[in-house]
C-alpha positions as CSV (number, residue, x, y, z in Angstrom):
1,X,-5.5,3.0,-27.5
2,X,-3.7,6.6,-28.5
3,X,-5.3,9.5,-27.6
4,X,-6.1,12.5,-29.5
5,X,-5.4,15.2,-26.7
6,X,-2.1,16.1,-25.0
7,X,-1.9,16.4,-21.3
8,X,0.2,18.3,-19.1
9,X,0.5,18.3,-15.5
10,X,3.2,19.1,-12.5
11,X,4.8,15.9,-12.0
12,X,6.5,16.9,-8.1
13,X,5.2,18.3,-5.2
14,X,3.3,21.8,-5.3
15,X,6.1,23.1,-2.9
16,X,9.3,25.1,-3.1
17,X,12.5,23.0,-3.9
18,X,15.2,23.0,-5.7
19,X,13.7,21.1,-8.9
20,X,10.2,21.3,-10.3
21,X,9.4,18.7,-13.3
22,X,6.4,19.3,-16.0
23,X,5.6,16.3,-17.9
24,X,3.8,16.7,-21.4
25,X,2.5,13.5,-23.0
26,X,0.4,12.8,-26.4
27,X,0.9,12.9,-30.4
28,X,1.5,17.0,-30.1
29,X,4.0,16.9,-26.6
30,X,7.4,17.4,-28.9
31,X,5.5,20.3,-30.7
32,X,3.7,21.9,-27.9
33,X,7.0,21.7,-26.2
34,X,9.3,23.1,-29.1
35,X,6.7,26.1,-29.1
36,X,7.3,27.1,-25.4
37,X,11.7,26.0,-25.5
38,X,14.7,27.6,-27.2
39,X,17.3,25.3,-27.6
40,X,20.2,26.1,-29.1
41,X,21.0,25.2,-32.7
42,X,18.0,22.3,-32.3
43,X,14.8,21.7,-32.1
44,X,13.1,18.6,-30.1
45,X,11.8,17.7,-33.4
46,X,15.0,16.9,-34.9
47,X,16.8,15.1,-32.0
48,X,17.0,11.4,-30.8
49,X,14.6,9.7,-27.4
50,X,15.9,9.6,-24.5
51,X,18.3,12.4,-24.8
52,X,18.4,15.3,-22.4
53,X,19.1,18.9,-23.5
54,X,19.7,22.2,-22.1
55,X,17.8,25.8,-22.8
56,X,15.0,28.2,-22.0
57,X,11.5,28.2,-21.3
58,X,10.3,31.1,-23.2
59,X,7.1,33.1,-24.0
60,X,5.1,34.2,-26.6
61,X,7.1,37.6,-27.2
62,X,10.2,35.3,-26.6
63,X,10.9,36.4,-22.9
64,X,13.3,33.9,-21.1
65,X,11.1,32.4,-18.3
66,X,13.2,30.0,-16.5
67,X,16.5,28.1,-17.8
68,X,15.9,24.2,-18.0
69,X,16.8,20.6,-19.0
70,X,14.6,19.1,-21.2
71,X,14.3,15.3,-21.7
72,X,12.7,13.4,-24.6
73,X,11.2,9.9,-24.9
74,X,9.5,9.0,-28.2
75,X,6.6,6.7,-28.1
76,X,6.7,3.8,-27.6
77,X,9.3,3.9,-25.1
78,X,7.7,6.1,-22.6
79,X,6.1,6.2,-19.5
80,X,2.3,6.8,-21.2
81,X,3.6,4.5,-24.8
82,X,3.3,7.9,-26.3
83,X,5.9,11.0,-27.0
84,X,6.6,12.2,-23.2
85,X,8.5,15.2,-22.7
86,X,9.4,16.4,-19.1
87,X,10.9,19.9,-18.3
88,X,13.0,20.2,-15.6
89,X,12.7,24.0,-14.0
90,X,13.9,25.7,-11.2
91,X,11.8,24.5,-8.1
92,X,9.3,27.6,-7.3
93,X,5.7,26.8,-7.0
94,X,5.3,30.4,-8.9
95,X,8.1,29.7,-12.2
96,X,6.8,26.1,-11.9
97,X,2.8,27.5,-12.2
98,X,3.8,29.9,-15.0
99,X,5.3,27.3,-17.3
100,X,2.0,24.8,-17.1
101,X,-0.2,27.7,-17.8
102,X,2.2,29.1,-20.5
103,X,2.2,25.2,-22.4
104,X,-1.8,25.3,-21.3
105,X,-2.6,28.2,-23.8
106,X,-1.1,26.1,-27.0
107,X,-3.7,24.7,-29.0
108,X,-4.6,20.7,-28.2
109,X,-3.2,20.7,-24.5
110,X,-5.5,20.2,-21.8
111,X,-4.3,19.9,-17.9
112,X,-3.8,16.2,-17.1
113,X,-6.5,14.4,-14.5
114,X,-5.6,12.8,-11.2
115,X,-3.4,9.5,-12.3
116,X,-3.9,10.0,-16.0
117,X,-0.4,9.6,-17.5
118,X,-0.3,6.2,-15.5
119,X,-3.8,5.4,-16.7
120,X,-2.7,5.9,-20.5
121,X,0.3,3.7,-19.4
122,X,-1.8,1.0,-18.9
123,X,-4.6,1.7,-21.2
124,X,-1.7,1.6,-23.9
125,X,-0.5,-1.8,-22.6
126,X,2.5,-1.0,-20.6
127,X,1.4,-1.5,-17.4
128,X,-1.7,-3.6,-16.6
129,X,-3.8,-2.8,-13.4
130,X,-1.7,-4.3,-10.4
131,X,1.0,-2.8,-11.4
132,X,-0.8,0.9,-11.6
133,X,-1.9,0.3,-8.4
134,X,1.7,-0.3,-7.5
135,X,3.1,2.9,-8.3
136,X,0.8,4.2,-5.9
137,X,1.3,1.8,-3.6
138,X,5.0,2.9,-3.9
139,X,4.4,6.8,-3.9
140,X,3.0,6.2,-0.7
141,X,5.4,3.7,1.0
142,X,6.3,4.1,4.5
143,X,9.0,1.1,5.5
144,X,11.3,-0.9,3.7
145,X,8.8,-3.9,3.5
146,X,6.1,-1.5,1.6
147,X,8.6,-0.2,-0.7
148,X,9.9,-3.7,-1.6
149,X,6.6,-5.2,-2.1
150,X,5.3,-2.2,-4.2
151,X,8.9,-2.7,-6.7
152,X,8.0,-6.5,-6.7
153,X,4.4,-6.0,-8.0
154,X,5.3,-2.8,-10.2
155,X,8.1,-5.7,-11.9
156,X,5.0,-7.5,-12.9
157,X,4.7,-10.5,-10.4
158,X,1.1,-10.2,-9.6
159,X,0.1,-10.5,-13.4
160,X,2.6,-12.9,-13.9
161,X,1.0,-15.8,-11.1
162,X,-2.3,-14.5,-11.8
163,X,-2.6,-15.2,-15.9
164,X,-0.7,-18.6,-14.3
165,X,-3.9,-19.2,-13.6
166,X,-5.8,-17.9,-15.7
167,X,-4.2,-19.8,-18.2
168,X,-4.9,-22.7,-16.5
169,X,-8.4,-22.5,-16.0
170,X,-8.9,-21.4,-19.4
171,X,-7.2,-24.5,-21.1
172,X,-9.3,-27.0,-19.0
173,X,-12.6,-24.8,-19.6
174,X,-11.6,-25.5,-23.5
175,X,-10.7,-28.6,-23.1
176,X,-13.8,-29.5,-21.5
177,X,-16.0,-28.1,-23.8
178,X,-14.3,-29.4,-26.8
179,X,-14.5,-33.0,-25.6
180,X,-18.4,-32.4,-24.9
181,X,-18.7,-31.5,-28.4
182,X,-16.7,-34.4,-29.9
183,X,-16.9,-37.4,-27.1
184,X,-16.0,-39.9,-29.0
185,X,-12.6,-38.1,-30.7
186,X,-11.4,-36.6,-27.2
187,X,-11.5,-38.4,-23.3
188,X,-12.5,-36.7,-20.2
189,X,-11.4,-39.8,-18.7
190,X,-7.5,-39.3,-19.6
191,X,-8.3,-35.5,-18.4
192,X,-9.3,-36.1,-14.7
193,X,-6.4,-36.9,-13.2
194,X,-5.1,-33.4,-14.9
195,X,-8.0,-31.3,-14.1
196,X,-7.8,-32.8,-10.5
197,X,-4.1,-31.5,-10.1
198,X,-5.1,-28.2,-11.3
199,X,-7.6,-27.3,-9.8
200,X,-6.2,-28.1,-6.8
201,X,-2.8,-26.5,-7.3
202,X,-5.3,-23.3,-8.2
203,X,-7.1,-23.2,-4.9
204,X,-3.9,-23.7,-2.9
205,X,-2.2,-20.9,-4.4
206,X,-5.4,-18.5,-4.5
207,X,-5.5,-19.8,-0.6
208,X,-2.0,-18.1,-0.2
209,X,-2.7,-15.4,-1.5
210,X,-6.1,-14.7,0.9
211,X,-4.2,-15.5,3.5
212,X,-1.2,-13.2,2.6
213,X,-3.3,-10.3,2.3
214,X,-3.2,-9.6,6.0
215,X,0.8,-9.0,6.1
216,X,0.1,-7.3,3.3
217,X,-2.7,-4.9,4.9
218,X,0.5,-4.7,7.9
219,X,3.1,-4.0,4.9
220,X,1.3,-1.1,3.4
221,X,-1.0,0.3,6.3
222,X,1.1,-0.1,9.1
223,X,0.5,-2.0,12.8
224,X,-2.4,-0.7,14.3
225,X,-0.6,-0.4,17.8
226,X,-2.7,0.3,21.0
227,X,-1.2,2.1,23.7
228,X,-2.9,1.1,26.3
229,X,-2.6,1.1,30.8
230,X,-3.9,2.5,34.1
231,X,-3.9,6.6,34.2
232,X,-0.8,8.4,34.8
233,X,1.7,5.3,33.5
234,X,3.8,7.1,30.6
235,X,1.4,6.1,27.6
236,X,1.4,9.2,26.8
237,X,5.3,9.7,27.0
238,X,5.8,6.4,25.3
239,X,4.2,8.4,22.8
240,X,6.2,11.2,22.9
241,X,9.8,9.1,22.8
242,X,8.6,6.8,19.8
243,X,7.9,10.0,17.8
244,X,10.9,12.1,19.3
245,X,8.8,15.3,19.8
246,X,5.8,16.4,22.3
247,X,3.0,15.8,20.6
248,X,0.7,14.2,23.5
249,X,0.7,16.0,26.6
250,X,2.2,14.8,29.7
251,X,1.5,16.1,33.6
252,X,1.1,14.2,36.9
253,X,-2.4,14.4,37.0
254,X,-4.5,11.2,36.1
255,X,-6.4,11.1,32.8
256,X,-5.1,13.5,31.0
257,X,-5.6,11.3,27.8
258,X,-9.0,11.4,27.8
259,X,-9.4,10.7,23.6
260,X,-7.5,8.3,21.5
261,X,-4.3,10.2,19.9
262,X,-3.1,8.5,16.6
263,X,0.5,8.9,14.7
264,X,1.9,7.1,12.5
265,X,6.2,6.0,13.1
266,X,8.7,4.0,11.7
267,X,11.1,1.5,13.4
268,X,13.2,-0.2,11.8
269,X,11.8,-1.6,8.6
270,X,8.2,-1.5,10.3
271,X,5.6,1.0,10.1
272,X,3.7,1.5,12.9
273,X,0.1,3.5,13.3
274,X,0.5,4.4,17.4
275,X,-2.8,4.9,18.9
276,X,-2.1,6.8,22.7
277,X,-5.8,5.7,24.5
278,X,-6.7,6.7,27.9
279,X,-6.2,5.4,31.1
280,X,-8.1,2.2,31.6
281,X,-9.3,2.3,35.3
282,X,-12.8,3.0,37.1
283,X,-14.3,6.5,37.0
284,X,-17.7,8.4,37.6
285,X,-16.6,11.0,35.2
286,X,-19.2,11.0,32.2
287,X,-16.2,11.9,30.1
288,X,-13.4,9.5,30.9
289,X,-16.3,6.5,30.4
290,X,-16.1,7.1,27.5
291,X,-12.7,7.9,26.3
292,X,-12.1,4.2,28.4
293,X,-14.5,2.5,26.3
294,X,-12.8,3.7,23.2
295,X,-9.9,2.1,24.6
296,X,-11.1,-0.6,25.3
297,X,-12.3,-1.1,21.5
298,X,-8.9,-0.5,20.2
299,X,-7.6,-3.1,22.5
300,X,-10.2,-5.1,20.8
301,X,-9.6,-4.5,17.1
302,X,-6.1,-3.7,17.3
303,X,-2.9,-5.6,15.5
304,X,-0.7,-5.6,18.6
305,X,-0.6,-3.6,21.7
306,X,1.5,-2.8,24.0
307,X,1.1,-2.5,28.0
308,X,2.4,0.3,30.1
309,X,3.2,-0.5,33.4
310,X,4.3,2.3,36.0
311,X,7.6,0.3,38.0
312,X,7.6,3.0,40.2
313,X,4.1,2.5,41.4
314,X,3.3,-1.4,43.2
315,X,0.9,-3.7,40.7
316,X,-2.7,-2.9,41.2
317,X,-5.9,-4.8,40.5
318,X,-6.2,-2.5,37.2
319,X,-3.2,-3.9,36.2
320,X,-3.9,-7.2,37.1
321,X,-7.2,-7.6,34.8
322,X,-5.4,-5.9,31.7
323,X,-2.9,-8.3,32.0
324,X,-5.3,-11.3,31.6
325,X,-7.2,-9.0,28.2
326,X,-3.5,-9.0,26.6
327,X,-3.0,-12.6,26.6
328,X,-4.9,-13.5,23.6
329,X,-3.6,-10.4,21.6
330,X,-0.2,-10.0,20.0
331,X,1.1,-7.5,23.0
332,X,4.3,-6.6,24.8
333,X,4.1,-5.3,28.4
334,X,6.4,-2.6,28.9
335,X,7.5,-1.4,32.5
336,X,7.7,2.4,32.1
337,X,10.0,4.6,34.4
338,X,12.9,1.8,34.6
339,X,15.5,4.8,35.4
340,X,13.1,5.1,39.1
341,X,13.1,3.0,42.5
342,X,11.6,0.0,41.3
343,X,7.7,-0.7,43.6
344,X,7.7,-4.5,42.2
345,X,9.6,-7.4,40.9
346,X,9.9,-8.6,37.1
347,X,9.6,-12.0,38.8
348,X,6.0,-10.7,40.0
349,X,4.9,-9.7,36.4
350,X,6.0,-12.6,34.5
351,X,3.9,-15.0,37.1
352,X,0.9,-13.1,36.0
353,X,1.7,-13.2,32.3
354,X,3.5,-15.5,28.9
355,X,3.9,-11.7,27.2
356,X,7.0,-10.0,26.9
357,X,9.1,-7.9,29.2
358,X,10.7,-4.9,28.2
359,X,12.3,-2.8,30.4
360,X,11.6,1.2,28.7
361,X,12.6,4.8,29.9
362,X,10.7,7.5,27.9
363,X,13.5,9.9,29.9
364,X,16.7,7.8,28.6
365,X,15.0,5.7,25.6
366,X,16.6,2.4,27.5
367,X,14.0,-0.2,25.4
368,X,13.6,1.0,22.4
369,X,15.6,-0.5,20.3
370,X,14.6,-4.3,22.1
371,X,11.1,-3.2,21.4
372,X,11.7,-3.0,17.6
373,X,13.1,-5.9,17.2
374,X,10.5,-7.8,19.2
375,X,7.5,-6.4,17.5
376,X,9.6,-6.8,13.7
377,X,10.1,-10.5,14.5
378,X,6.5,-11.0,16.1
379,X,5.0,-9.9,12.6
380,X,8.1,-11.0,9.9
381,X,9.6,-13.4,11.6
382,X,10.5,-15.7,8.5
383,X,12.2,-14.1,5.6
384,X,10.4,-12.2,3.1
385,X,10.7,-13.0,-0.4
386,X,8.7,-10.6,-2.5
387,X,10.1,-12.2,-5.7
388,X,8.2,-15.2,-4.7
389,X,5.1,-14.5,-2.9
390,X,2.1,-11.6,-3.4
391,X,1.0,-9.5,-0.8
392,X,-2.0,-7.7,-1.7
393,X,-2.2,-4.4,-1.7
394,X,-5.6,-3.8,-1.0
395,X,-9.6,-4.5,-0.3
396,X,-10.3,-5.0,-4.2
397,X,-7.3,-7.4,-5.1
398,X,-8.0,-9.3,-1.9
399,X,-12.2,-9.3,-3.1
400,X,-11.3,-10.9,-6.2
401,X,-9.2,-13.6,-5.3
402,X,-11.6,-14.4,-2.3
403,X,-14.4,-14.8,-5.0
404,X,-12.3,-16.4,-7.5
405,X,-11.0,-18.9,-4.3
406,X,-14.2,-19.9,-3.8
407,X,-15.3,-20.5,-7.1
408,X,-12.7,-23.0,-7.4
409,X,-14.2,-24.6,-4.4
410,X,-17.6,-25.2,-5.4
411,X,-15.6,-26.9,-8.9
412,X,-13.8,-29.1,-6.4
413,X,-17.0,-29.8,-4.9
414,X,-19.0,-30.3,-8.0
415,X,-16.1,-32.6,-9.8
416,X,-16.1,-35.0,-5.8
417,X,-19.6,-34.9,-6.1
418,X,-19.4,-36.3,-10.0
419,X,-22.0,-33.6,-11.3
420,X,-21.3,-32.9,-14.7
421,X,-18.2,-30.7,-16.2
422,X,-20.5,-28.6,-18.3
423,X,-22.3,-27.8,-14.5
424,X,-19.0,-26.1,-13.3
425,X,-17.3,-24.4,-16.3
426,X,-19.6,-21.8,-14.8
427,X,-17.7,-20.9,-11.5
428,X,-14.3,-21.8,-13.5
429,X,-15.5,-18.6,-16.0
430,X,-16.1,-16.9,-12.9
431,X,-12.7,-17.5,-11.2
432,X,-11.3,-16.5,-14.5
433,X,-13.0,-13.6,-15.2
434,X,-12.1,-12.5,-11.2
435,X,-8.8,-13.3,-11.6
436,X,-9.0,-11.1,-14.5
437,X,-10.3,-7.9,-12.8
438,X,-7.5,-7.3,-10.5
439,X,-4.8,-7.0,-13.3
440,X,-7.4,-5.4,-16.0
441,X,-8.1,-7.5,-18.4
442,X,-12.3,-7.5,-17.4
443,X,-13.0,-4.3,-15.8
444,X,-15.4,-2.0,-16.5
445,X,-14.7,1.8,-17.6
446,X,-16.2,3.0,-13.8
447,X,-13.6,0.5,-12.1
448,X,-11.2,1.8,-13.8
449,X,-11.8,5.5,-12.8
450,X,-12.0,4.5,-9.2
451,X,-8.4,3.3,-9.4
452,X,-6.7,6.2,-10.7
453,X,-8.8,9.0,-9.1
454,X,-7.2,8.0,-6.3
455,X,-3.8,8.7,-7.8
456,X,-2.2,12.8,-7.0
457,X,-1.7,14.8,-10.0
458,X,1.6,14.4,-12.5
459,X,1.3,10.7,-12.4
């Protein structure tokens, strides 16, 4: 599918820096662009893909705008499958602004939509949806694991197992159907043991993929990490030290905190989204009831938390019972203010509780570094091999497989059961056509949009 139009966007960021690039894709991007350059002795026209060339950005009266490098990519070699040409500029927002609105004017350009170059990329066949959802996925990467998960997929290893199995269920779908047309030329005897295998190397694969999709949700949208103690403790300055600037406020008096603060920090190769909550303890204040009670739900809902104990202060009932509501949650206890006289033992903590240790200092930072490593191995402890396995990227690929999963099921069922094949070629069709939807080969035109309108503009 070629388009008729040419598109043109800003392809960086809408601030000042030291490079600005404008992209220009569709069957008029080499003319449009030779109108608006001077080159010298050339023209875009006459010169090879994937060459780079130096000149001016000029205007209609021939005014000298900006002095740029120019790079060409002939279809089908290009990002979009059609001609691409991107101008490098000089990085002002204004010289940047003035360019687009200068290609803009020529006849046949239009400004590009949000994600629409990498929409034509896969409407033209170079990409297919998993993969356009991955160059998203790595625009927006945070840690290492995100970015090497969002490579892995944008390589193609998402369409790659999933037509697998698509392939698979589409053979034994025709095979079935043939031999119900012409039983006495072709077995469903000899097939069983076949079908059998495959259908149940499908459902084990689709299975790790489901369950996958929650390291996945940890890869791409961080920990959600609950910060969570008695008033006064240092949750606050925990805070403070894991983002190195003061962005909660800290004093000596009890309940400051009284609304959950949320930021989002790296550690390591882990991404973490820190949510500060306020003191857990018993109050009269109208207020503080309920900022506790929003702690209380992060502590429930939460990926991991960590526990703030004060070892300058002696262990108090309010300690006690949030030490018992940790032990079924991945959690660390963390005993702030290690640099003071210590008010308890370690040996008194570690009677109450299987967690964790970790001695921390928001003043010196002792902790930190022990803390990373602990939370990185209590999430990816094995080895991850993202040229092996999937990790979803989000709520619609995870959807699909979980409907195409338990499709497969019910065939399982069906085929124990000995109902008849032509009974469950109908939730085979449906695994297939599930499977199908997450890299775009059966989506509908309004799916389609949803994916990319959530892309910025220039890609």
């Amino acid at each position: 599918m070629f388009y008729e139009d040419t598109i043109a966007a800003i392809a960086t960021a809408s601030v000042n820096g030291g490079v600005s690039i404008i992209r220009i894709s569709g069957e008029n991007a080499v003319k449009v662009a030779d109108s608006c350059l001077k080159l010298k002795n050339k023209t875009l026209a006459e010169v090879k893909s994937h060459t780079i060339h130096y000149g001016y950005v000029v205007d209609e009266e021939g005014q000298k705008i900006d002095e740029v490098l120019v790079l060409l990519m002939r279809t089908p070699n290009s990002y979009t499958r059609e001609d691409v040409v991107e101008i490098q500029c000089h990085g002002g927002a204004f010289v940047c602004q003035t360019i687009l609105d200068l290609i803009l004017k020529k006849e046949g350009v239009r400004i590009a939509e949000p994600g629409e170059f990498t929409k034509r990329a896969f409407l033209n066949g170079r990409i297919d949806l998993s993969q356009a959802e991955a160059v998203m996925d790595l625009i927006e990467s945070k840690s290492k694991y995100a970015l090497e998960s969002s490579v892995s997929q944008l390589s193609g290893i998402v369409k790659q197992k999933i037509q697998k199995i698509r392939n698979i269920i589409m053979d034994d779908v025709a095979y079935i159907e043939a031999a119900l047309d012409d039983p006495e030329h072709i077995s469903l005897n000899l097939f069983e043991k076949d079908f059998l295998n495959h259908i149940t190397s499908s459902i084990s694969e689709l299975r790790k993929m489901k369950n996958n999709y929650d390291n996945g949700r940890l890869i791409y949208e961080g920990i959600q990490t609950a910060i969570i103690g008695k008033p006064n403790v240092g949750k606050s300055s925990f805070l403070n030290a894991m983002l190195g600037t003061e962005r909660a406020i800290v004093t000596n008096v009890p309940g400051t905190t009284r609304d959950t603060l949320e930021e989002n920090v790296r550690i390591g190769d882990v991404f973490l989204h820190l949510i500060d909550t306020a003191g857990i303890h018993e109050t009269e204040d109208e207020v503080e009831k309920i900022g506790i009670e929003k702690a209380r739900e992060q502590l429930k809902h939460c990926d991991f938390c960590i526990l703030i104990l004060d070892r300058s202060r002696e262990i108090e009932e309010e300690d006690k019972i949030l030490l018992k509501e940790i032990e079924s949650k991945k959690a660390v206890i963390l005993y702030n203010k290690s640099d003071l006289e210590n008010a308890f033992s370690i040996d008194e903590i570690e009677n109450m509780t299987t967690k964790k240790i970790i001695a921390f200092s928001a003043k010196t930072g002792e902790g930190l570094e022990e803390l990373q490593q602990y939370i990185t191995n209590q999430f990816f402890q094995n080895e991850i091999s993202f040229n092996q396995e999937i990790y979803l990227s989000n709520e619609r690929q995870k959807q699909a497989v979980s409907e195409a999963y338990e499709s497969l099921l019910r065939v399982k069922e069906s085929y124990d059961l000995g109902v008849g094949e032509d009974f469950y070629t109908i939730d085979m069709m449906n695994a297939y056509e599930q499977l199908g939807s997450i890299i775009g080969e059966t989506v509908d035109d309004d799916l389609v949009d949803t994916v990319f309108k959530k892309f910025c503009m220039g890609k």
